[in-house]
C-alpha positions as CSV (number, residue, x, y, z in Angstrom):
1,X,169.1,-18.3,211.6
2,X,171.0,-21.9,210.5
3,X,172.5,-22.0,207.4
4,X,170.0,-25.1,206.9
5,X,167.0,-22.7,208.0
6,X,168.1,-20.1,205.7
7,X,168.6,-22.6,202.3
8,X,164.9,-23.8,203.3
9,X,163.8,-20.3,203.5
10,X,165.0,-18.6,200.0
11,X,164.0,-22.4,198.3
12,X,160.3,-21.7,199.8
13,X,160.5,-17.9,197.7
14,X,162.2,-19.5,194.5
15,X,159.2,-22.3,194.7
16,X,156.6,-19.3,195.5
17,X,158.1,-17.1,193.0
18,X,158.3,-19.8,190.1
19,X,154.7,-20.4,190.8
20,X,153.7,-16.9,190.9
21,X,155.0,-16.6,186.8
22,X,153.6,-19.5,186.1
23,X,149.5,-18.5,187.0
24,X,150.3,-15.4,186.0
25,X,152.0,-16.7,182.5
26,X,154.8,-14.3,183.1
27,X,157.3,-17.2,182.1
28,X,156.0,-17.7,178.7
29,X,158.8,-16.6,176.9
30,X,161.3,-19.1,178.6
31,X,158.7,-22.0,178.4
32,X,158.5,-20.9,174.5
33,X,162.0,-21.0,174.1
34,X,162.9,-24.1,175.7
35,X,160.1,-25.7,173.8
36,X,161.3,-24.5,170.8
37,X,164.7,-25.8,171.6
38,X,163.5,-29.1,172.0
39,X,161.4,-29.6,168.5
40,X,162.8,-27.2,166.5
41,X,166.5,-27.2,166.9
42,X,168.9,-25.5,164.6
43,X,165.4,-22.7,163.3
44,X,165.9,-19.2,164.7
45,X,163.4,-18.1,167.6
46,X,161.2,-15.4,167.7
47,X,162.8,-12.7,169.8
48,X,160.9,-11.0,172.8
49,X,158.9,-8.6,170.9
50,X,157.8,-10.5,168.4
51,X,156.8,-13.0,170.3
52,X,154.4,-11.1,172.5
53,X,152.7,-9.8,169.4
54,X,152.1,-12.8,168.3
55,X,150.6,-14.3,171.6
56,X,148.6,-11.1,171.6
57,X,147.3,-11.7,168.0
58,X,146.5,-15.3,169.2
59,X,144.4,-14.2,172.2
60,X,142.6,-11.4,170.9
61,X,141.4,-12.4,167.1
62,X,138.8,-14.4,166.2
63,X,135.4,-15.4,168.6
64,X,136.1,-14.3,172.1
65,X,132.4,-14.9,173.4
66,X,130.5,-18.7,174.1
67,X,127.5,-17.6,172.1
């Protein structure tokens, strides 16, 4: 396989791959943290942990029905 081939080949996986996290929201800690990078420069972010319980509390209190 080309060099050419090959570079095609492993940027098809990284482009598969990156979309892959993104539908399943497995890259919502790095979306977090360059978001909060951008508006909130200079504030400490929430570490892993703590910021998966707080996506959890945020999904799973409250209404979670349509009627």
């Amino acid at each position: 396989m080309s060099d050419a081939m090959n570079t095609r080949a492993n940027d098809a996986v990284r482009s598969a791959w990156k979309l892959f996290r993104a539908l399943t929201t497995d890259d919502a800690y790095e979306n977090y943290l360059a978001h909060h990078r951008a508006a909130h420069p200079g504030m400490p972010a929430l570490d892993r942990r703590a910021f998966f319980v707080r996506e959890q509390s945020r999904k799973w209190s409250g209404i979670t029905r349509c009627c």
